[in-house]
BAGUVO-652873 format. One record per residue (C-alpha): x negated, y negated, z; residue in three letters. Coordinates in steps of 0.02 Angstrom, whole numbers, plus 50000, padded with zeros to 5 digits. Layout:
XYZAla
...
This chain:
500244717946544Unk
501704732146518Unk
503054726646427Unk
504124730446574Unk
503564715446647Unk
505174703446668Unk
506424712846587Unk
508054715846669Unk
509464729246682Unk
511174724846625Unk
512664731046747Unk
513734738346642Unk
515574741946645Unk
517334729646631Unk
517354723046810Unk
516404706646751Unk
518074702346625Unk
519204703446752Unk
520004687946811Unk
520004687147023Unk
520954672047050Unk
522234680747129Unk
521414689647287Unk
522074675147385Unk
523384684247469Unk
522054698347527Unk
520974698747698Unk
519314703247691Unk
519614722047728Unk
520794720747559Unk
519564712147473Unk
518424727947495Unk
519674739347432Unk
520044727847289Unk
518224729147255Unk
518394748647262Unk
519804749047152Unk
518914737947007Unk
517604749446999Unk
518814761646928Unk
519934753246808Unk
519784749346616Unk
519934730246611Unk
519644731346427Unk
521124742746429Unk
522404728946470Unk
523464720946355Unk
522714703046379Unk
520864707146398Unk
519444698646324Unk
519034714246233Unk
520574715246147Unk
520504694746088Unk
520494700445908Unk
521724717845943Unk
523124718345817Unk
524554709045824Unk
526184706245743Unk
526264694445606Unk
527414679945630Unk
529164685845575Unk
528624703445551Unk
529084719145643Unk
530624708245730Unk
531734722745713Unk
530624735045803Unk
530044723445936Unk
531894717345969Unk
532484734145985Unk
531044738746109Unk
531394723046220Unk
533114726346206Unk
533004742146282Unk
531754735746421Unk
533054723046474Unk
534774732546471Unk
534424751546430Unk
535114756646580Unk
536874749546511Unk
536894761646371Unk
538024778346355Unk
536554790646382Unk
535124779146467Unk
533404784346455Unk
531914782646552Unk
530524784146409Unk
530424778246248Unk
529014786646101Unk
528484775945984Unk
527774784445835Unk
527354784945638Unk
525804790545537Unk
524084780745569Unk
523884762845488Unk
525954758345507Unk
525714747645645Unk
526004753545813Unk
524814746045922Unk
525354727245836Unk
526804729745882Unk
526484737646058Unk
525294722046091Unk
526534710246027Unk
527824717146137Unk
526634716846271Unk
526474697446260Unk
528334694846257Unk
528844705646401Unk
527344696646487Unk
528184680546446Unk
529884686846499Unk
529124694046657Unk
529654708846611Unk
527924718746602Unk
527224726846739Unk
525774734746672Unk
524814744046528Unk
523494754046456Unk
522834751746279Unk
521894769246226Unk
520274766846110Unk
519404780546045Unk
518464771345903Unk
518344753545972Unk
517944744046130Unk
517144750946318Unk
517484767646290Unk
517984770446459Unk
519494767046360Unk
519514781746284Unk
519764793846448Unk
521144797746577Unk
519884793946736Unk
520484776146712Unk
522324776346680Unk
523084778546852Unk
522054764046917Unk
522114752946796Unk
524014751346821Unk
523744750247005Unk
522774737446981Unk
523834728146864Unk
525204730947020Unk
524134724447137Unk
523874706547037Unk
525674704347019Unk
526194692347169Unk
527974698547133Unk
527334714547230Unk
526294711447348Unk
527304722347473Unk
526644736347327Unk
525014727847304Unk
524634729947488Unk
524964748947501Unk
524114752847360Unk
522684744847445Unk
522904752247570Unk
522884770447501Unk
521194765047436Unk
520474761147603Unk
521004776547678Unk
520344788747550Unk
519224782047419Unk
518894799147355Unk
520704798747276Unk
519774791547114Unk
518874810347093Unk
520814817847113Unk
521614826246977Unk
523034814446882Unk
524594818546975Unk
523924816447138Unk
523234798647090Unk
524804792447011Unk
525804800447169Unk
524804792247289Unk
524234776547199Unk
525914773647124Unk
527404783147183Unk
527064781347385Unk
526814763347387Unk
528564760547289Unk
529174774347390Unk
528374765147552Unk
529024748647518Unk
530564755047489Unk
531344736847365Unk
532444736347215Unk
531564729247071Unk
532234710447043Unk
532284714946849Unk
531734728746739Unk
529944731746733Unk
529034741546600Unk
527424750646580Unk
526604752346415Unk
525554765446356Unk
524874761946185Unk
523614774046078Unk
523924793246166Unk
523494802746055Unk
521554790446058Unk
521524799746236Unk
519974809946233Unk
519244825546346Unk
517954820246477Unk
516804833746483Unk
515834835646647Unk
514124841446603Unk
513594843346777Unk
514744856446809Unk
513894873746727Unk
515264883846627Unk
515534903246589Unk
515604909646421Unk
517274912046465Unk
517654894246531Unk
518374883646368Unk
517914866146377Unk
519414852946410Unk
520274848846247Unk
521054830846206Unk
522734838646192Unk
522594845046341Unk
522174829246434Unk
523434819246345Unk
524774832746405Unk
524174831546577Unk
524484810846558Unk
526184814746489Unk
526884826946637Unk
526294815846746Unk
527154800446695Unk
528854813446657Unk
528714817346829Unk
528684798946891Unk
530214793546793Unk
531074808446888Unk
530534799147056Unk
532144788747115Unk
530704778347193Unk
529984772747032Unk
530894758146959Unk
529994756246790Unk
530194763246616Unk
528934768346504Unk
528464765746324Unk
527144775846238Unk
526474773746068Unk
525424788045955Unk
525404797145840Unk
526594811545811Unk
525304822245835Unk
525844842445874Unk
525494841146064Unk
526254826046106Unk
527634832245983Unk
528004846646074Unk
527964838346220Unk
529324825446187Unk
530144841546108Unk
530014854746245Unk
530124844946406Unk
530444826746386Unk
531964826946237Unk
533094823546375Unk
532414806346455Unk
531754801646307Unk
532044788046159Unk
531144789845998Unk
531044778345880Unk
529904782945718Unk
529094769145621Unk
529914774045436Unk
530924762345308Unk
532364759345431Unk
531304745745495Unk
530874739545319Unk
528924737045323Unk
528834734345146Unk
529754716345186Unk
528714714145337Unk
526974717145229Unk
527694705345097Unk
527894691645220Unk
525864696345298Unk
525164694145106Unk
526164678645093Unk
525494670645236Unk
523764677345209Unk
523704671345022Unk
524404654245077Unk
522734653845177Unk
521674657845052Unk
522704644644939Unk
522214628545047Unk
520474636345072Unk
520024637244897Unk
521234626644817Unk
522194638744706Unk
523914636144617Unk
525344638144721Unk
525844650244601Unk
524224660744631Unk
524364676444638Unk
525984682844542Unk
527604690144654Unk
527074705744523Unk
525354705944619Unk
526194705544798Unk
527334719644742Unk
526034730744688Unk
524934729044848Unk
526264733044962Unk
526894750144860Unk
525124754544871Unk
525274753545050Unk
526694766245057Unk
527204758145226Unk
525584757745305Unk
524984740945356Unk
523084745145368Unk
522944745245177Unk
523834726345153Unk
522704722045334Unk
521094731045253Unk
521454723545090Unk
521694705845136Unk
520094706445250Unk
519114711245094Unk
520014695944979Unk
519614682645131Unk
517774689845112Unk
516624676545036Unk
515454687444943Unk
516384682944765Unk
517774670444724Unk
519544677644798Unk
520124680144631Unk
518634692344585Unk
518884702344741Unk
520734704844743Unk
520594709044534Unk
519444724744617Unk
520814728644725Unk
522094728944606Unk
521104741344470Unk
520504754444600Unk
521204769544518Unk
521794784844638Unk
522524801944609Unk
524544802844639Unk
524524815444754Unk
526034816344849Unk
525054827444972Unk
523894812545030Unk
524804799445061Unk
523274789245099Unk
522594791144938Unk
522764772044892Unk
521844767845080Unk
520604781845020Unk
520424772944871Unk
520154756944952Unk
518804759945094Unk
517794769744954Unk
517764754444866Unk
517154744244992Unk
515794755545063Unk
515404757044873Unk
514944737944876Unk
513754741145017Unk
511624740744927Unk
511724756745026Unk
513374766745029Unk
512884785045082Unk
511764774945199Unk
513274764245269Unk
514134779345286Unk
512764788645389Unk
512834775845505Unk
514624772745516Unk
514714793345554Unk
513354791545699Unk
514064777545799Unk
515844780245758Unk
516234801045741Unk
514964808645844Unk
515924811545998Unk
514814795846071Unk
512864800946042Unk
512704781846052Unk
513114778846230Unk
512204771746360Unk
512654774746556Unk
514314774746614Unk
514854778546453Unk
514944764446374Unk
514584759146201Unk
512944753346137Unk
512784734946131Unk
512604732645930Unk
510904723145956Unk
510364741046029Unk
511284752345908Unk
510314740645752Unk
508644743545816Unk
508834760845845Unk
509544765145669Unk
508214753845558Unk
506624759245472Unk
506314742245424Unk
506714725145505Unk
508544717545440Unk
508954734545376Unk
510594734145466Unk
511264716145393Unk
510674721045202Unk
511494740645240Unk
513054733945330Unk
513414716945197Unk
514904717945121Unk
515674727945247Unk
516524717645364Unk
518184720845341Unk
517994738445394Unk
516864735845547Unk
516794719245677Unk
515064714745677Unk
514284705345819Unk
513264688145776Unk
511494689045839Unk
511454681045980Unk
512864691346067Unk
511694705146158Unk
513134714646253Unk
514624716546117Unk
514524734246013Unk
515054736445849Unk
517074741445822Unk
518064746245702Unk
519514736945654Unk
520354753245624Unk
520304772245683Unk
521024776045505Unk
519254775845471Unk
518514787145553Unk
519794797045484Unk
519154795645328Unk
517394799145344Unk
517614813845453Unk
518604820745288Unk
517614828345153Unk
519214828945059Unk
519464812045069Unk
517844802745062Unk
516994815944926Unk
515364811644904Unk
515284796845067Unk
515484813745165Unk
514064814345292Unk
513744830745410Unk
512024826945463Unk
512364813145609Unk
511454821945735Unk
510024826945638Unk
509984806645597Unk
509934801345790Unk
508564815745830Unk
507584808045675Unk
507514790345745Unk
507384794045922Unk
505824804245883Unk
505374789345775Unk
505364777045906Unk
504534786746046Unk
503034790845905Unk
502894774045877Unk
503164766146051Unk
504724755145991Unk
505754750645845Unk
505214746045685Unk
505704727645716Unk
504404719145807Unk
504994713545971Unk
504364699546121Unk
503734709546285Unk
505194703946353Unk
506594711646200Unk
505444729746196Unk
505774731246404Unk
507614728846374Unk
507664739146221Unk
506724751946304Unk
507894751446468Unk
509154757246351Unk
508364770646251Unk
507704780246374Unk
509424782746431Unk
509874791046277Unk
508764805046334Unk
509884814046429Unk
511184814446280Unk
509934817446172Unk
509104834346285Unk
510994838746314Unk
511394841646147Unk
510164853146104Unk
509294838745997Unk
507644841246064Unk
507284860446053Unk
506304862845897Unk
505384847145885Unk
503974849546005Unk
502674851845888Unk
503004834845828Unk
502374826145979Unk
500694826346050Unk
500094823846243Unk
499764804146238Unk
501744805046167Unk
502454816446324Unk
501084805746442Unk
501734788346396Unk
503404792846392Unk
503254800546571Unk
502204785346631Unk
503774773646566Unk
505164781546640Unk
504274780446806Unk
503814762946771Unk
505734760746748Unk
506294768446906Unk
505294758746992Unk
505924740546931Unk
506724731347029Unk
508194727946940Unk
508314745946881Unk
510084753246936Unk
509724770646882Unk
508164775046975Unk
508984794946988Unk
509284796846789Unk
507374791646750Unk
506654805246880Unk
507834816946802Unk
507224815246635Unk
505334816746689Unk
505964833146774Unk
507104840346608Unk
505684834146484Unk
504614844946613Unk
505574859746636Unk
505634862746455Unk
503854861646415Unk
503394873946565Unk
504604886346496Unk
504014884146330Unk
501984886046399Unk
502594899646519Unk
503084912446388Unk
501994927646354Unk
501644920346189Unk
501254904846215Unk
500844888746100Unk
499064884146156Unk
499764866446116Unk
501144866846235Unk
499954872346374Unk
498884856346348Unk
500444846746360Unk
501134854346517Unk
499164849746578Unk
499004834246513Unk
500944829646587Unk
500434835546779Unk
498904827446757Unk
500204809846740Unk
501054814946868Unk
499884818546990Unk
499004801346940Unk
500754792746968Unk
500984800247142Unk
502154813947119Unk
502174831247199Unk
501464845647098Unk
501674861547215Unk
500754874947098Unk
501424883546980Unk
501154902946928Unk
502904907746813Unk
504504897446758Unk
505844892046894Unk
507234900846894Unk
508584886546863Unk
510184878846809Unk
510664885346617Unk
511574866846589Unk
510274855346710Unk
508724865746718Unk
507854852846845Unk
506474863946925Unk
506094863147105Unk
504164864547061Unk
504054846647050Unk
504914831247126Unk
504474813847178Unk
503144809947314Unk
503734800047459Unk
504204784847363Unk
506044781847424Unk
506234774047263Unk
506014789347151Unk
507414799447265Unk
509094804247158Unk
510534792947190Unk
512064802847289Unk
């Protein structure tokens, strides 16, 4: 029986989280463009989604000054001398911005004050969270759910209906016709100040179209560039005497988004920077109070436990970053030694003063704790691959790998992953074992930060990611699966998702150079499986399979076509049509390589028989 038999495609993307209690006030031609519009939103992007049920928040007490302030000027900034339109939230990484933009979120929510939002992730999350295609209608979205507008709502439906192609428009013309013409349309006063939050910027990454060839001359799209492009567009909105809303952004101070702010926004805009005005070496104090009070009634320490000389110390090692107090605490609360042993650890790591890193102490900190991993250059390989690779672990859509995936794919040897990763979970949010959909996440991007550092990690400093994923994948084709045995059942769903890490892995180059470690049975069962997988019936992806059979082809033909030839790749490129022809494809003849596509050399030699089922997806 193949091991196909039974298994079952998941549909992924956000739309499943979203709550659709509210499409009451819709007719059924709405409910279409509803529909429409979910397909192209972030729901994990949203302040309140289940994907951010464990996102930073503000402590109890803490950051009160920051967050009144903010709320403060969402309710009445239009009262003030000089009102402004925008205000920038920013501060170096790990001091707390996206706690307190999510705590503010909640509040203005409560307060009815919020209108909408979009949380960037780069490093955590689905990571269409980490790309501009999704701003513009997730906050149309967000409008749309808000009975307060339906008037809004309605138009922006509307919009939809009439030109669903406005999704594949550049950013402007979405947020003008998504956004600005329905306000325009409807033509109300807002009944009280609404606000739009925009949290993480500078997490805003480049989506590069590889379907699109480029000339040597053509530069690829650059984050900064993208993350400008967000940034005009909402300056040009709050310029609109249409749009009613103001805007708060949190990142960074990185030197685009600086500039920005600097060069065209300085007079609309509000900044407040996240330094000791707001005293966050009080606000930490009260977090490790709180936190060790926790750890008191759990393991029935002294009230007096630990000293106020103890508390002190922690938070001037954080030099007003609250990652190292968060980090540090989540490392204490860990149960792999009595608290007392583990915070004792804390308190002797030794680091340079070097008033030129200011992370030194956090430095200090996560190479501790990926020290305490059995396997810490290991850990560190891994942590590279999944987390600083630009996304080599990605399935379709973009999204992240589940972690159930991502484990089998990395181990040479069954429970690799829990004895590599112990000791590591207050770095990384590990999914239990029965959760088959959740990916791991970082709890911070700090850290990517500081393994993509060689100055900073020293000898955790890893460069050899890709060369990593091209190992295993090789690994696992060889061998016909992962090293941990699975049911018939587990291997069709862990194969559904591997092979759609071949176009990724062809893409990048990964697979030129390692022909002469496979052998024809390899290239014939692995053609025999994708076509096996386009034809399931709960296959979504039918297109992407027949494209691999035709890349994996191309390349071998080329490679048998040359003057000087490898006899071996010839009796590949045999033994391959010879599949091919047995499976019912197409094999006009074939003299000399296709002339074809530099970026997608599909060939036109060869395509799938009659079977409407093998036919690319439009």
């Amino acid at each position: 029986m193949s091991f196909f038999h039974g298994a079952h495609t998941r549909i992924e993307g956000d739309m499943n989280n979203i709550n659709a209690n509210h499409y009451h006030h819709h007719d059924g031609r709405s409910r279409n463009s509803v529909k429409e519009l979910r397909e192209h939103i972030a729901a994990g992007a949203m302040h309140d989604s289940a994907e951010r049920c464990d996102a930073p928040k503000c402590h109890p007490e803490t950051r009160v000054a920051v967050q009144d302030e903010l709320v403060g000027w969402i309710e009445s900034g239009d009262q003030e001398e000089d009102p402004k339109k925008i205000v920038w939230v920013t501060g170096p990484a790990g001091g707390g911005k996206t706690a307190i933009m999510g705590s503010t979120a909640e509040t203005c929510q409560k307060k009815g004050l919020l209108a909408c939002g979009f949380f960037f992730s780069s490093f955590t999350g689905s990571t269409n969270r980490r790309y501009k295609r999704c701003l513009v209608p997730t906050l149309a979205y967000q409008l749309v759910q808000d009975d307060g507008l339906r008037d809004v709502g309605e138009r922006i439906l509307s919009c939809v209906e009439r030109n669903p192609a406005i999704f594949e428009k550049k950013l402007e013309v979405q947020l003008d016709q998504l956004l600005l013409q329905p306000l325009r349309e409807s033509g109300r006063n807002m009944e009280s100040p609404k606000v739009i939050l925009i949290d993480g910027l500078d997490e805003c990454q480049a989506e590069q179209h590889d379907d699109i060839p480029r000339t040597r001359q053509e530069a690829a799209r650059t984050n900064e560039a993208d993350q400008k492009e967000i940034l005009h567009a909402l300056l040009k909105a709050t310029n609109d005497t249409s749009f009613p809303f103001r805007i708060v952004i949190a990142s960074r101070p990185e030197p685009a988004i600086q500039s920005f702010f600097t060069e065209f926004a300085h007079y609309t805009t509000r900044r407040i920077f996240l330094d000791d005005k707001y005293n966050p070496d009080a606000d930490m104090l009260l977090f490790l109070e709180a936190k060790f009070a926790e750890i008191r009634r759990e393991y029935q320490l002294s009230a007096s436990w630990p000293s106020s000389d103890v508390k002190q110390t922690l938070v001037e090692n954080a030099s007003g970053q609250f990652i190292y107090v968060a980090t540090a605490m989540r490392f204490i609360e860990e149960s792999s030694a009595p608290p007392q042993e583990l915070l004792d650890q804390v308190m002797a790591l030794q680091h340079q003063d070097d008033s030129a890193n200011p992370f030194a102490p956090l430095d200090a900190l996560y190479t501790h704790i990926l020290n305490s991993s059995a396997k810490p250059l290991l850990a560190a390989r891994w942590l590279s691959l999944i987390f600083c690779t630009g996304g080599i672990l990605e399935v379709r859509l973009r999204q992240s790998c589940p972690a159930q995936f991502t484990q089998l794919f990395l181990e040479s040897s069954p429970g690799e992953a829990a004895y590599v990763f112990r000791g590591l979970n207050s770095l990384i949010s590990i999914p239990s074992t029965d959760d088959h959909t959740s990916p791991y996440s970082l709890f911070h991007k700090s850290l990517t930060d500081f393994l993509e550092d060689p100055s900073r990690c020293g000898s955790l400093y890893v460069d050899d990611s890709a060369e990593l994923y091209s190992t295993r994948y090789l690994q696992i084709w060889k061998n016909k699966g992962p090293a941990t045995p699975l049911s018939q059942l587990e291997k069709g769903n862990f194969f559904h998702q591997f092979m759609e890490q071949f176009q990724c892995f062809a893409q990048r180059g990964l697979f030129i150079g390692m022909e002469q470690k496979f052998d024809a049975y390899d290239v014939a069962w692995w053609v025999r499986s994708q076509h096996e997988f386009s034809k399931h019936p709960n296959c979504q992806i039918q297109s992407q399979h027949v494209q691999n059979v035709k890349y994996l082809f191309t390349h071998v033909h080329a490679k048998a076509s040359r003057k000087i030839a490898f006899l071996y790749m010839q009796y590949i490129r045999t033994e391959m049509l010879k599949e091919l022809q047995n499976l019912g494809w197409k094999i006009p003849g074939i003299s000399a390589p296709e002339r074809t596509s530099k970026r997608y050399p599909w060939p036109r030699a060869i395509r799938a028989g009659d079977d409407s089922t093998l036919k690319e997806e439009r």
